[in-house]
N, CA, C and O atoms as a GROMACS GRO file, in nm:
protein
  568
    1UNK      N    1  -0.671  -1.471  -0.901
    1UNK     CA    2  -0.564  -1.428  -0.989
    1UNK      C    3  -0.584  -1.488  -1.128
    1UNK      O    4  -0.642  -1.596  -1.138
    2UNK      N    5  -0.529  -1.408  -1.257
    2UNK     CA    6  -0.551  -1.487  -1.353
    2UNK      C    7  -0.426  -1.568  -1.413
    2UNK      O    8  -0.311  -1.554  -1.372
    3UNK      N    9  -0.472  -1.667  -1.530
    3UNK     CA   10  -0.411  -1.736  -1.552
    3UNK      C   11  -0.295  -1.771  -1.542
    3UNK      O   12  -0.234  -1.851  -1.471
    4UNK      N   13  -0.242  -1.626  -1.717
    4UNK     CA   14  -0.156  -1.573  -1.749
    4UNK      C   15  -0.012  -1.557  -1.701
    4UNK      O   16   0.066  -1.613  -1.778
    5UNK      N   17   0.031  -1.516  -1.626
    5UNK     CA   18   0.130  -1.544  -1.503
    5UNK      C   19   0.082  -1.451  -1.381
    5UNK      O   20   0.135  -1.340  -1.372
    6UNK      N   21   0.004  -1.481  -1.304
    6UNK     CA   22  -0.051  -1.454  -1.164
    6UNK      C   23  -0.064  -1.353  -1.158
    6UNK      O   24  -0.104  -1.323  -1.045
    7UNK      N   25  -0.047  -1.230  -1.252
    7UNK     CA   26  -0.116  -1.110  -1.216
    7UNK      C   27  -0.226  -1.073  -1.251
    7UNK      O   28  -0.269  -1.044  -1.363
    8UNK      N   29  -0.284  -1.075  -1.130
    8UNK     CA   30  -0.456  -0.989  -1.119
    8UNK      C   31  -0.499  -0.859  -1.240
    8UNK      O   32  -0.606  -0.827  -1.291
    9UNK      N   33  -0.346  -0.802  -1.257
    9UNK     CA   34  -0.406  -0.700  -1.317
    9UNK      C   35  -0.378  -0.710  -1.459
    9UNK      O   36  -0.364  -0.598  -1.509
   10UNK      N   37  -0.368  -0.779  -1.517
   10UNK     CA   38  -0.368  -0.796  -1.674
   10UNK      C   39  -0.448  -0.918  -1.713
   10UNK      O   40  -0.467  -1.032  -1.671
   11UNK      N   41  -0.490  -0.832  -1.824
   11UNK     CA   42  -0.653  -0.914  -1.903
   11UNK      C   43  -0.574  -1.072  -1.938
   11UNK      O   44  -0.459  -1.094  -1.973
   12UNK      N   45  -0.692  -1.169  -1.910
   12UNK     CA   46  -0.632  -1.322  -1.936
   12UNK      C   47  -0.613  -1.344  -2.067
   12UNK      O   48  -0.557  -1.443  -2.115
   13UNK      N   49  -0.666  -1.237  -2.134
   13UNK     CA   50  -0.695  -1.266  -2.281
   13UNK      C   51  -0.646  -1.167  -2.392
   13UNK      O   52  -0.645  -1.192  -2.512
   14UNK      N   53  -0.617  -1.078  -2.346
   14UNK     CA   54  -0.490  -0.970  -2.393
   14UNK      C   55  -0.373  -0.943  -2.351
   14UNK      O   56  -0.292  -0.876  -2.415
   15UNK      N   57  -0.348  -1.003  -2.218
   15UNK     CA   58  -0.242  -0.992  -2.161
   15UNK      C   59  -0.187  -0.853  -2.122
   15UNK      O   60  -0.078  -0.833  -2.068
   16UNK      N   61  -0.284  -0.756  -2.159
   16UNK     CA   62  -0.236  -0.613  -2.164
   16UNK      C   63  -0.318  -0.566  -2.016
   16UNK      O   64  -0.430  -0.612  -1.992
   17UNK      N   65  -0.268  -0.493  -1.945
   17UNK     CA   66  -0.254  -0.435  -1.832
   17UNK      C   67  -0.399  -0.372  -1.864
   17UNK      O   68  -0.433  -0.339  -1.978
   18UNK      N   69  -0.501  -0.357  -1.724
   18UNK     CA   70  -0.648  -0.303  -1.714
   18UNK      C   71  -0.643  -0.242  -1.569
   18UNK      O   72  -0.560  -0.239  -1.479
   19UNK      N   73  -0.759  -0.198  -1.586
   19UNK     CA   74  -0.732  -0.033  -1.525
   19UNK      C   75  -0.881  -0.134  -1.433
   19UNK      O   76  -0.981  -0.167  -1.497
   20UNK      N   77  -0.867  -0.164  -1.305
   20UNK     CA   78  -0.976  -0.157  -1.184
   20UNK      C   79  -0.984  -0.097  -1.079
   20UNK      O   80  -0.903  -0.125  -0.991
   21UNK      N   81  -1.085   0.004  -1.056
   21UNK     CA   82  -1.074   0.098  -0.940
   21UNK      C   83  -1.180   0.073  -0.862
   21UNK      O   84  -1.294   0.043  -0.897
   22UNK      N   85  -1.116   0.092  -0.708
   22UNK     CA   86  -1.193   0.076  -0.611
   22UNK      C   87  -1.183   0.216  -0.534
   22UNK      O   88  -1.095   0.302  -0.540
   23UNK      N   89  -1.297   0.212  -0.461
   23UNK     CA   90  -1.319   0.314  -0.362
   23UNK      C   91  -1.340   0.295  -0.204
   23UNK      O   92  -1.452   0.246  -0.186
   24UNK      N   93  -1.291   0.311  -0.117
   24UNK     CA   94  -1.320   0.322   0.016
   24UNK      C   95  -1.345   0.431   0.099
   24UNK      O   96  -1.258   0.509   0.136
   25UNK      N   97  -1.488   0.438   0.134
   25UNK     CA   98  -1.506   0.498   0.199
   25UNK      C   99  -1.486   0.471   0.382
   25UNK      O  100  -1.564   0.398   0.443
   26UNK      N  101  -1.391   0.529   0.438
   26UNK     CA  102  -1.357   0.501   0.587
   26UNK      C  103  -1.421   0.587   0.626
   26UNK      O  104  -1.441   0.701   0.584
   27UNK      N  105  -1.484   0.487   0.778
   27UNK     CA  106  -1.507   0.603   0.897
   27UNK      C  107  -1.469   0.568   0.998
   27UNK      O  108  -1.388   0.480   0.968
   28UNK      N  109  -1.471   0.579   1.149
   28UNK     CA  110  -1.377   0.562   1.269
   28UNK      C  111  -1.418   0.447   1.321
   28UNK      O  112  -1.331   0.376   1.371
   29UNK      N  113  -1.576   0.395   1.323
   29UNK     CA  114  -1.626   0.324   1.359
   29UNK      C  115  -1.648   0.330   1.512
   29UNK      O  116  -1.583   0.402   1.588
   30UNK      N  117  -1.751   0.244   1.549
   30UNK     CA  118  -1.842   0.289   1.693
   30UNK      C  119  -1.851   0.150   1.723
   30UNK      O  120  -1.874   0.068   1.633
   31UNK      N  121  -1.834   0.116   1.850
   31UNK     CA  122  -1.944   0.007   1.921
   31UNK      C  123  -2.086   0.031   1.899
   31UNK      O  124  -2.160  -0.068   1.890
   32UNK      N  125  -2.131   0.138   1.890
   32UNK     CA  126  -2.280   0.165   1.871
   32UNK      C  127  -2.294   0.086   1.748
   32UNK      O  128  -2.222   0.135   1.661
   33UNK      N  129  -2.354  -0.010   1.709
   33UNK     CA  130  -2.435  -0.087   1.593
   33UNK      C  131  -2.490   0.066   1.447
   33UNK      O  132  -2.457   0.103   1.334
   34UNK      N  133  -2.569   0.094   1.536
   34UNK     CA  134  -2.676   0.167   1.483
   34UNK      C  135  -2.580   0.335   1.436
   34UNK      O  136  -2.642   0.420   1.372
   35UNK      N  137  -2.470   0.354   1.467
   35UNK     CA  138  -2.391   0.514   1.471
   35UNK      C  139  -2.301   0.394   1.325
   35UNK      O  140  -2.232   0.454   1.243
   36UNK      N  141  -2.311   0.267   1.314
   36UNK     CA  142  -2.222   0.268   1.232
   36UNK      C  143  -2.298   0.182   1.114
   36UNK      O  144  -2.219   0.134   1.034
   37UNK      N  145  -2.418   0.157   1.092
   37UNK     CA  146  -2.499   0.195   1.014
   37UNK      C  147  -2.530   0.349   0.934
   37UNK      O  148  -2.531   0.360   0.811
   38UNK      N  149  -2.554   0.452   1.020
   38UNK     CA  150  -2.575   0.548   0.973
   38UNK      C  151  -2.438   0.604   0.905
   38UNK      O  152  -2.455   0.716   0.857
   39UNK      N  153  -2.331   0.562   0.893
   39UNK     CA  154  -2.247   0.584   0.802
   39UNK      C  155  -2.219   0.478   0.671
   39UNK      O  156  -2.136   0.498   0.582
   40UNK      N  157  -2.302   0.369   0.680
   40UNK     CA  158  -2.353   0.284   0.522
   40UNK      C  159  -2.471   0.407   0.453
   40UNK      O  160  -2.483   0.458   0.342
   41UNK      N  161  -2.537   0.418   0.572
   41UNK     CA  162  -2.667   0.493   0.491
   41UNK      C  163  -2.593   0.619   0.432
   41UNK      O  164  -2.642   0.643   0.322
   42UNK      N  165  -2.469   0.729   0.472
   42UNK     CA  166  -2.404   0.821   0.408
   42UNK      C  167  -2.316   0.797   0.260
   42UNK      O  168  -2.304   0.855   0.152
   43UNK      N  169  -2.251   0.644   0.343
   43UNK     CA  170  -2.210   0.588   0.200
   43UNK      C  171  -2.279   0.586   0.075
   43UNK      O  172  -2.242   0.633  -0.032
   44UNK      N  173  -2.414   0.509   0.110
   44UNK     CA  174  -2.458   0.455  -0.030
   44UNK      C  175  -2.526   0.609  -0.061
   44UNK      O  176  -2.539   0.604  -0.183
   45UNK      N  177  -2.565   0.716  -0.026
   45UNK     CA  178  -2.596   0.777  -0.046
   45UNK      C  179  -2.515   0.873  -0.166
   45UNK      O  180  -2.568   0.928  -0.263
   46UNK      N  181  -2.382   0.875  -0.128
   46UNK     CA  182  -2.267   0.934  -0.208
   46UNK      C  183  -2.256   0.844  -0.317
   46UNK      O  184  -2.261   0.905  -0.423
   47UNK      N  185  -2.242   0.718  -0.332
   47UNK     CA  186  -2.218   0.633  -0.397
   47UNK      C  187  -2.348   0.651  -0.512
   47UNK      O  188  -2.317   0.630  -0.629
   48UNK      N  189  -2.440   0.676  -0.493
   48UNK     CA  190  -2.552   0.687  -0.587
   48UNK      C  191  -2.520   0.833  -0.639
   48UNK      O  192  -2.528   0.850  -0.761
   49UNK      N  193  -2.489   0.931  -0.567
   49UNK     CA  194  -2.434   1.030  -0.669
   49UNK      C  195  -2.347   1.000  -0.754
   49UNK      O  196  -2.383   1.026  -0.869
   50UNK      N  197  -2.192   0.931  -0.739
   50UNK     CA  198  -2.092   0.920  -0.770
   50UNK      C  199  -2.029   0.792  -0.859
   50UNK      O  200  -1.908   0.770  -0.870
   51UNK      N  201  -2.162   0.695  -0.932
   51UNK     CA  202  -2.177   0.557  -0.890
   51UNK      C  203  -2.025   0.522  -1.068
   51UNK      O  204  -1.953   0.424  -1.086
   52UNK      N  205  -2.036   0.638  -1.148
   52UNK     CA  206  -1.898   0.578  -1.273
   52UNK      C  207  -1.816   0.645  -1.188
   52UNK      O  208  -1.938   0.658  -1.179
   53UNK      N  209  -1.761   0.686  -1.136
   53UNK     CA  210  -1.627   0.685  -1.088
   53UNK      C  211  -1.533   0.622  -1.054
   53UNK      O  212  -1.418   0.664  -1.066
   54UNK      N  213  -1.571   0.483  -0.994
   54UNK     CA  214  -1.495   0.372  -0.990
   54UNK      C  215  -1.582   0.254  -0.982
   54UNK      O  216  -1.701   0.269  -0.956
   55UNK      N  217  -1.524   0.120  -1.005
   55UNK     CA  218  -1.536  -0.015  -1.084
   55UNK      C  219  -1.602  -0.054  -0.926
   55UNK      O  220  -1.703  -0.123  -0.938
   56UNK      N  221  -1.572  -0.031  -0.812
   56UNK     CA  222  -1.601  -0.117  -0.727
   56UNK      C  223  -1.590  -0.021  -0.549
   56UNK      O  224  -1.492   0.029  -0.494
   57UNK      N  225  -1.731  -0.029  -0.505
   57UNK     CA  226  -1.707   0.093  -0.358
   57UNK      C  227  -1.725  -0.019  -0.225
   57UNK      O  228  -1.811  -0.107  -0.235
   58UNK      N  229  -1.675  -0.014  -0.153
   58UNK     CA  230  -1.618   0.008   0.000
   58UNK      C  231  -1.696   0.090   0.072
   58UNK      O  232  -1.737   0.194   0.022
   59UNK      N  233  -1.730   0.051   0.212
   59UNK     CA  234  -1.736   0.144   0.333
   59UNK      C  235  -1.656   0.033   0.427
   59UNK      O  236  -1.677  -0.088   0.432
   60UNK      N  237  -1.551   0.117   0.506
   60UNK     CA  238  -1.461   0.053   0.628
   60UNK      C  239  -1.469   0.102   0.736
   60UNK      O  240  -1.575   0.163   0.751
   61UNK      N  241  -1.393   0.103   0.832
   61UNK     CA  242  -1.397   0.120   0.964
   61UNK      C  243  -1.264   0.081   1.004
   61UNK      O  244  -1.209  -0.029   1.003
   62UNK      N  245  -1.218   0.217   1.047
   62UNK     CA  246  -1.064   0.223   1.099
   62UNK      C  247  -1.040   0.106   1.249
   62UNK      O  248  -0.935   0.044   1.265
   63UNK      N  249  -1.174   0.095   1.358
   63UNK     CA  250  -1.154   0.048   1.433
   63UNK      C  251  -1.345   0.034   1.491
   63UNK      O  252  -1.446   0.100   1.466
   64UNK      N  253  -1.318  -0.082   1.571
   64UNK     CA  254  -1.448  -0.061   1.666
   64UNK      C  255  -1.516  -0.122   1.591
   64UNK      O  256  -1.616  -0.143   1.659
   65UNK      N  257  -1.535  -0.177   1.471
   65UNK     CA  258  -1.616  -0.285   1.391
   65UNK      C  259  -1.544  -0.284   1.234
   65UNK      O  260  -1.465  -0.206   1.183
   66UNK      N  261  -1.595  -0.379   1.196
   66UNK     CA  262  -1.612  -0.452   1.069
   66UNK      C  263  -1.692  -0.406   0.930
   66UNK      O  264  -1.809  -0.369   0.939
   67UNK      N  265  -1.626  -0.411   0.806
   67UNK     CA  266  -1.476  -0.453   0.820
   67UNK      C  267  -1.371  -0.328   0.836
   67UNK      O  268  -1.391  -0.207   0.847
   68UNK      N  269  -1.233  -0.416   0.831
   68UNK     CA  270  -1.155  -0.310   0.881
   68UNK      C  271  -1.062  -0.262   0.725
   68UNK      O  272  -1.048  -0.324   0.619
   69UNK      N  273  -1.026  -0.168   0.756
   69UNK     CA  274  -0.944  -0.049   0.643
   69UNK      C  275  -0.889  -0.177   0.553
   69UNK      O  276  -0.904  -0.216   0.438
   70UNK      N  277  -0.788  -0.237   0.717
   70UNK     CA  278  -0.649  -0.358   0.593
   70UNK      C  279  -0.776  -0.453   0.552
   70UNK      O  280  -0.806  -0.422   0.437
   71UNK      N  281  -0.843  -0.531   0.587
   71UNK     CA  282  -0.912  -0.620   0.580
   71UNK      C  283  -0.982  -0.574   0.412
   71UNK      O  284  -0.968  -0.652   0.317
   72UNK      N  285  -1.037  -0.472   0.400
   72UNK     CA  286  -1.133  -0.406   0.290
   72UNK      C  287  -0.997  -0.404   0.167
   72UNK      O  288  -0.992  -0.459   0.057
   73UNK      N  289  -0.921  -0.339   0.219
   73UNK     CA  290  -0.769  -0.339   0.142
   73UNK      C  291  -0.785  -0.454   0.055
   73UNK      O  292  -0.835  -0.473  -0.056
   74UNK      N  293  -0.728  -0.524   0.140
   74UNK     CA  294  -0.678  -0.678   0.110
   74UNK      C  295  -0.782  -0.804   0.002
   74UNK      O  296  -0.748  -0.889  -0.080
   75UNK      N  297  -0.893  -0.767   0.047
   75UNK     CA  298  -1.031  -0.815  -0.041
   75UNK      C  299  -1.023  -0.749  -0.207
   75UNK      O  300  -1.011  -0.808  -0.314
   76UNK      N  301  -1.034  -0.611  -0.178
   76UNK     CA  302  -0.983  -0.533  -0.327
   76UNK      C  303  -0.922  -0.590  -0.398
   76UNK      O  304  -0.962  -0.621  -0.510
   77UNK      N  305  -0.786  -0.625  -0.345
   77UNK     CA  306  -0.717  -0.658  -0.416
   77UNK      C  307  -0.707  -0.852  -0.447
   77UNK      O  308  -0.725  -0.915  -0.551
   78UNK      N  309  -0.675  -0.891  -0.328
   78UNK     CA  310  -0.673  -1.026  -0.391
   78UNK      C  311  -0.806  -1.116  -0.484
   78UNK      O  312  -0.801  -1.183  -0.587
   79UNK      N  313  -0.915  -1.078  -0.396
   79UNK     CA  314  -1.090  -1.121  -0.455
   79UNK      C  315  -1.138  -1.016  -0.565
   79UNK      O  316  -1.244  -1.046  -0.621
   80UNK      N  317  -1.095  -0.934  -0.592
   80UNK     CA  318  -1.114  -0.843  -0.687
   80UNK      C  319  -1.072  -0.811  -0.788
   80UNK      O  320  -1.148  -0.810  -0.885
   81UNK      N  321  -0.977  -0.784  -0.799
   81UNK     CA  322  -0.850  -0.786  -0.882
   81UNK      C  323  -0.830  -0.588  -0.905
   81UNK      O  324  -0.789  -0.529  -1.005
   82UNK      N  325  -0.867  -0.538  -0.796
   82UNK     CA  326  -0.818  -0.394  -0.796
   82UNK      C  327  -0.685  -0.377  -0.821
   82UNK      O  328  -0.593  -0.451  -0.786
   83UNK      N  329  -0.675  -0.232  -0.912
   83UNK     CA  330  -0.500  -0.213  -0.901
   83UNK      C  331  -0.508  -0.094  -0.856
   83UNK      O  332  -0.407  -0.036  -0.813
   84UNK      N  333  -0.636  -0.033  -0.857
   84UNK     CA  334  -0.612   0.140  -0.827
   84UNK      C  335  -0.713   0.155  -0.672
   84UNK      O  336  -0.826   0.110  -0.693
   85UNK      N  337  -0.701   0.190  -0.575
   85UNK     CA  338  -0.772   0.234  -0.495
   85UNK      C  339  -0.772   0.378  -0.440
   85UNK      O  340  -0.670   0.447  -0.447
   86UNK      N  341  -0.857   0.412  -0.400
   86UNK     CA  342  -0.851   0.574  -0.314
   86UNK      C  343  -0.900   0.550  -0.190
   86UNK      O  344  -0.976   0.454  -0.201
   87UNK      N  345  -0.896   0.586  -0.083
   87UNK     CA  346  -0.932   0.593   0.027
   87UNK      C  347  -0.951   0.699   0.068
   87UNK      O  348  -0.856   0.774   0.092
   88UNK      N  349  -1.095   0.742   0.091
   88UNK     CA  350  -1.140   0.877   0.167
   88UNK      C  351  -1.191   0.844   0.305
   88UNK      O  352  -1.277   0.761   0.335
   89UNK      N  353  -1.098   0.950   0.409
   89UNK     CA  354  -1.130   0.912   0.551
   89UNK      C  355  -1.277   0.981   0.579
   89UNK      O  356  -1.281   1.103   0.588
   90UNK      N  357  -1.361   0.926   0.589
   90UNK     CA  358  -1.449   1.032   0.663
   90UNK      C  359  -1.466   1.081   0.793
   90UNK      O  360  -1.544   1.043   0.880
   91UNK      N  361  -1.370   1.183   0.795
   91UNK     CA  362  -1.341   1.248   0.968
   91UNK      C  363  -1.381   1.374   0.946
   91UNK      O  364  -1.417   1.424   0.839
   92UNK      N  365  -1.374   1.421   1.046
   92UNK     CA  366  -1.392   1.585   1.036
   92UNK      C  367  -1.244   1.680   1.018
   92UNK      O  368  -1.213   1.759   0.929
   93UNK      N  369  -1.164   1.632   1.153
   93UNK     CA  370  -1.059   1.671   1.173
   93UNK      C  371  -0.912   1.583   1.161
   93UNK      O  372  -0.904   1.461   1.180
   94UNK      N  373  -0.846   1.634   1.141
   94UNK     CA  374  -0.704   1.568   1.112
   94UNK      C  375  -0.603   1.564   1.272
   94UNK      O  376  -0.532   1.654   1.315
   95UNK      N  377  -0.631   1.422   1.338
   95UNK     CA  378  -0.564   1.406   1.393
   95UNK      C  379  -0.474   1.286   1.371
   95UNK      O  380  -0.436   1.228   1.269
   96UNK      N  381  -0.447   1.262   1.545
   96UNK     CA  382  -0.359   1.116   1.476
   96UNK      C  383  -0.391   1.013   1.396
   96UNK      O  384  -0.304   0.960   1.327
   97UNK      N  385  -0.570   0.954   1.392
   97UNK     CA  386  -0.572   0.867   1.271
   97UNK      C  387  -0.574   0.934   1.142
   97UNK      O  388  -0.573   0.848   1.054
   98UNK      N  389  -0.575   1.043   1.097
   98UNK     CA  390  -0.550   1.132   0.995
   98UNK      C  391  -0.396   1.119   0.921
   98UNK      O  392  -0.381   1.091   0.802
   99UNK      N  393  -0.294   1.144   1.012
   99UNK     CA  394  -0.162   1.201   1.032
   99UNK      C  395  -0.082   1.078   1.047
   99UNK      O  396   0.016   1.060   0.975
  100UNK      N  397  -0.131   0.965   1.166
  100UNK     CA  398  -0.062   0.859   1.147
  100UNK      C  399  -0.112   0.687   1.138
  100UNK      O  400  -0.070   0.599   1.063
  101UNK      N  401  -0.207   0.680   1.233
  101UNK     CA  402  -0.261   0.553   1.168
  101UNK      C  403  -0.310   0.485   1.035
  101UNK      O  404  -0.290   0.375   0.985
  102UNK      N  405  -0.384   0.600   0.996
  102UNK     CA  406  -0.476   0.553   0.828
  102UNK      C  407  -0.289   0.572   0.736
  102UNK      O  408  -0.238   0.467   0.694
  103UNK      N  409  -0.249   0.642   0.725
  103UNK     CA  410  -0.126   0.640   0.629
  103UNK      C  411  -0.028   0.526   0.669
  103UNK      O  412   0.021   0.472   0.570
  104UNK      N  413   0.017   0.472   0.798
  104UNK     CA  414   0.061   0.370   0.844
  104UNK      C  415   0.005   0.208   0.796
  104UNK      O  416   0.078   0.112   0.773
  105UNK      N  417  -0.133   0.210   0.791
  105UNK     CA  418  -0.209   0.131   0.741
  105UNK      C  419  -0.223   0.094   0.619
  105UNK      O  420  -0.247  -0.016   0.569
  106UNK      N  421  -0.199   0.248   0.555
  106UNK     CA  422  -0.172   0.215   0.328
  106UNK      C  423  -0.038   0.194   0.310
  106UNK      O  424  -0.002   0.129   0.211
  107UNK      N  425   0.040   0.234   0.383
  107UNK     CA  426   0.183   0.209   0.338
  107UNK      C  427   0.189   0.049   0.371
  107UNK      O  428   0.247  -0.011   0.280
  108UNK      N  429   0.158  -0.012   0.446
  108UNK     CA  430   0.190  -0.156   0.493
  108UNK      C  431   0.101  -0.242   0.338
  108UNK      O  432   0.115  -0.361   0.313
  109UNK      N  433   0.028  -0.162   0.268
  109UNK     CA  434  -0.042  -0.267   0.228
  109UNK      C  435   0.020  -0.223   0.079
  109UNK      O  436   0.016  -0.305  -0.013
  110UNK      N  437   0.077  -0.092   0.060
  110UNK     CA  438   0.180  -0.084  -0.057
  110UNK      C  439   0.306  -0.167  -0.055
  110UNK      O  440   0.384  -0.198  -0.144
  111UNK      N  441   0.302  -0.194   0.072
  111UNK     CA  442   0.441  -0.295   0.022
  111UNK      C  443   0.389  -0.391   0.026
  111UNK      O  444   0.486  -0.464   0.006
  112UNK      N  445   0.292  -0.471   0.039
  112UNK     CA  446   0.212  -0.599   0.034
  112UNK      C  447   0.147  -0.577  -0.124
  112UNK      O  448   0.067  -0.669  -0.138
  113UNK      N  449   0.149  -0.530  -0.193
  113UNK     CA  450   0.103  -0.480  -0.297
  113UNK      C  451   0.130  -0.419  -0.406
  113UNK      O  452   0.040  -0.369  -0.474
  114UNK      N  453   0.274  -0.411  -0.444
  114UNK     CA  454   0.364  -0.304  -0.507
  114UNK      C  455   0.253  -0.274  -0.649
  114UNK      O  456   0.246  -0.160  -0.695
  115UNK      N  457   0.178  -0.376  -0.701
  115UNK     CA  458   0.189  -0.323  -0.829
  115UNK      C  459   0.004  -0.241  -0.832
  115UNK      O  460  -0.062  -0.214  -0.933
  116UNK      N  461  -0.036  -0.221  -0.682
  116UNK     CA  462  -0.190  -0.157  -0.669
  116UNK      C  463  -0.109  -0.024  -0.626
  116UNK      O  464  -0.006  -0.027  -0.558
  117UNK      N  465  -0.173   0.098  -0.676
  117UNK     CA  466  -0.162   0.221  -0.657
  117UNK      C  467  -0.318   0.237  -0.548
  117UNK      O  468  -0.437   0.217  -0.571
  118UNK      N  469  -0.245   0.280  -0.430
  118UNK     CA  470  -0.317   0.319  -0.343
  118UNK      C  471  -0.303   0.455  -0.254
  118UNK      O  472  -0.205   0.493  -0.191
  119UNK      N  473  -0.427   0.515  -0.267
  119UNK     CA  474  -0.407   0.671  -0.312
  119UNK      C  475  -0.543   0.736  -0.170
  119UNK      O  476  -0.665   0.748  -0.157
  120UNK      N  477  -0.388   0.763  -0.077
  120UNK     CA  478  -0.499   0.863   0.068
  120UNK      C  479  -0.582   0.994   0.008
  120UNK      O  480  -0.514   1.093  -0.015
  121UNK      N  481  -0.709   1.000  -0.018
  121UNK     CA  482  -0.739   1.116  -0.033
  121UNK      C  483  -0.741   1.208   0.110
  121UNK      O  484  -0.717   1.169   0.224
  122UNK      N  485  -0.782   1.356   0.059
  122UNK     CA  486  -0.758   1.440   0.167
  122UNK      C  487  -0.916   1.418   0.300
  122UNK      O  488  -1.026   1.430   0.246
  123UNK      N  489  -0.916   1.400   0.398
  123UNK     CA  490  -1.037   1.347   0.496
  123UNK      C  491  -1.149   1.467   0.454
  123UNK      O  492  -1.114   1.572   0.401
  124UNK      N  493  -1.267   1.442   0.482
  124UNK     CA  494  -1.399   1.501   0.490
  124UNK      C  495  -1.343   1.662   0.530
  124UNK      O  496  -1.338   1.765   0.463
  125UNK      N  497  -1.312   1.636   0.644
  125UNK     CA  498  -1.258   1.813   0.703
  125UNK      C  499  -1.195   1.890   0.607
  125UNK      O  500  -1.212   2.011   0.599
  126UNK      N  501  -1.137   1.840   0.550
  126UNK     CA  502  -1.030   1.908   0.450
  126UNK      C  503  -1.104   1.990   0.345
  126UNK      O  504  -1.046   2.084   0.291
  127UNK      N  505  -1.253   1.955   0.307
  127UNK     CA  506  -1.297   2.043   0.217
  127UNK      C  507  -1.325   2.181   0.252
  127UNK      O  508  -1.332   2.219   0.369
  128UNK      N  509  -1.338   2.245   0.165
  128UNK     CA  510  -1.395   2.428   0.186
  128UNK      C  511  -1.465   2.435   0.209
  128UNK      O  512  -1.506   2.528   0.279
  129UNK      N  513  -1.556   2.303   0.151
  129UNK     CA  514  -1.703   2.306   0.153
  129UNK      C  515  -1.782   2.279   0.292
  129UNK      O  516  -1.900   2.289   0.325
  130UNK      N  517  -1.669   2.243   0.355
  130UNK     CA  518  -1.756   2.205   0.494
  130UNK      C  519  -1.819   2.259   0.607
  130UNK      O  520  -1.887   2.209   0.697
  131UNK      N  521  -1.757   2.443   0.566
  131UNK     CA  522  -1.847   2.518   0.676
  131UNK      C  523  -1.961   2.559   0.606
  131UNK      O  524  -2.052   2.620   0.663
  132UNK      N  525  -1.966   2.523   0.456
  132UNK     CA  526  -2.121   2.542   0.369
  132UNK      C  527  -2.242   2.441   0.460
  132UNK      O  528  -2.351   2.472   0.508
  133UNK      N  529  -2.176   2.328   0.459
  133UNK     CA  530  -2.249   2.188   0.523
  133UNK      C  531  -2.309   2.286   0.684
  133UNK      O  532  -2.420   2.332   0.712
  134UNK      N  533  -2.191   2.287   0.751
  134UNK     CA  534  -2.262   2.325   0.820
  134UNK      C  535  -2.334   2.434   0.848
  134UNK      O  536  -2.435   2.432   0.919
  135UNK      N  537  -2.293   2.520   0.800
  135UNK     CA  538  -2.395   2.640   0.789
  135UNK      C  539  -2.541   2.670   0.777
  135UNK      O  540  -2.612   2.756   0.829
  136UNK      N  541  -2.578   2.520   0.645
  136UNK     CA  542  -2.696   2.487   0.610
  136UNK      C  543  -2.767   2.419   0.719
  136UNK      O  544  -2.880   2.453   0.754
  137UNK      N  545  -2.675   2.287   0.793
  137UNK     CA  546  -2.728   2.248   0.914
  137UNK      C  547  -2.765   2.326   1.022
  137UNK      O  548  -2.886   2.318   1.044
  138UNK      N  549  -2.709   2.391   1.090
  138UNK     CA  550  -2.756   2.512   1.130
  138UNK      C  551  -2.932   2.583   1.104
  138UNK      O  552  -3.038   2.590   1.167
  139UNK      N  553  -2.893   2.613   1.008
  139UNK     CA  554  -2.998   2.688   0.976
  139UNK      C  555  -3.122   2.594   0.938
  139UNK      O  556  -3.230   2.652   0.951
  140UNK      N  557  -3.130   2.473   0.897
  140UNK     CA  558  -3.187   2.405   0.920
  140UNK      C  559  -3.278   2.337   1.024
  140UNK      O  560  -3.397   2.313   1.007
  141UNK      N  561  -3.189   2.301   1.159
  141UNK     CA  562  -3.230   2.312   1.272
  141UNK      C  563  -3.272   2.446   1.386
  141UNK      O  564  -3.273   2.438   1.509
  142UNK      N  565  -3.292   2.523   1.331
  142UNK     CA  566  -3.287   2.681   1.408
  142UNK      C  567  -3.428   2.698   1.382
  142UNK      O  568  -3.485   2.801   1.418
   0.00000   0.00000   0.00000
């Protein structure tokens, strides 16, 4: 935290409010070691497309390994000094961790957090684009 009066998010030296964004990329996470590797290797992959978009990227894991959603949360913000985060689930489909766990999980850390704007994006499934993805896969393997 800085000096100033303990908020993370204003410059020590202007005192004027700064803009730090983080990104998390979630996925469900596996006991498999190696199934949850291959979602770092998707991460950094996006992340090298995407790399000014935000100040600071994340990959989490809702469950089944390390680290976890709150845990990644919580680092952002206190070791970091994030005020803005997004969280993109990477699922396919919208079920209950869609609908109620992952949103159960940001709301607990908005009230642990009032003055970080933390922002569910819509999960992987949700794009248009995703019967393009697969379409190409498909045809790829055929």
């Amino acid at each position: 935290m800085s000096k100033n009066n303990l908020n993370p998010n204003l410059n020590p030296k202007t005192n004027f409010k700064t803009t730090r964004s983080g990104f998390i990329f979630l996925a469900h996470g596996s006991r498999r070691k190696e199934s949850n590797q291959e979602i770092k290797e998707v991460f950094t992959r996006v992340k090298k497309i995407m790399t000014s978009d935000y100040d600071l990227w994340r990959v989490a894991f809702l469950e089944l390994a390390d680290p976890s959603l709150s845990v990644t949360i919580d680092e952002l913000v206190e070791r970091e000094g994030v005020n803005e985060i997004s969280v993109f689930p990477y699922f396919l489909a919208a079920g209950n961790h869609i609908h109620l766990d992952i949103p159960e999980i940001i709301e607990e850390k908005k009230q642990k957090f009032p003055l970080t704007k933390i922002r569910l994006l819509h999960y992987f499934g949700y794009s248009k684009n995703v019967a393009k993805f697969i379409a190409e896969a498909i045809k790829v393997n055929s």
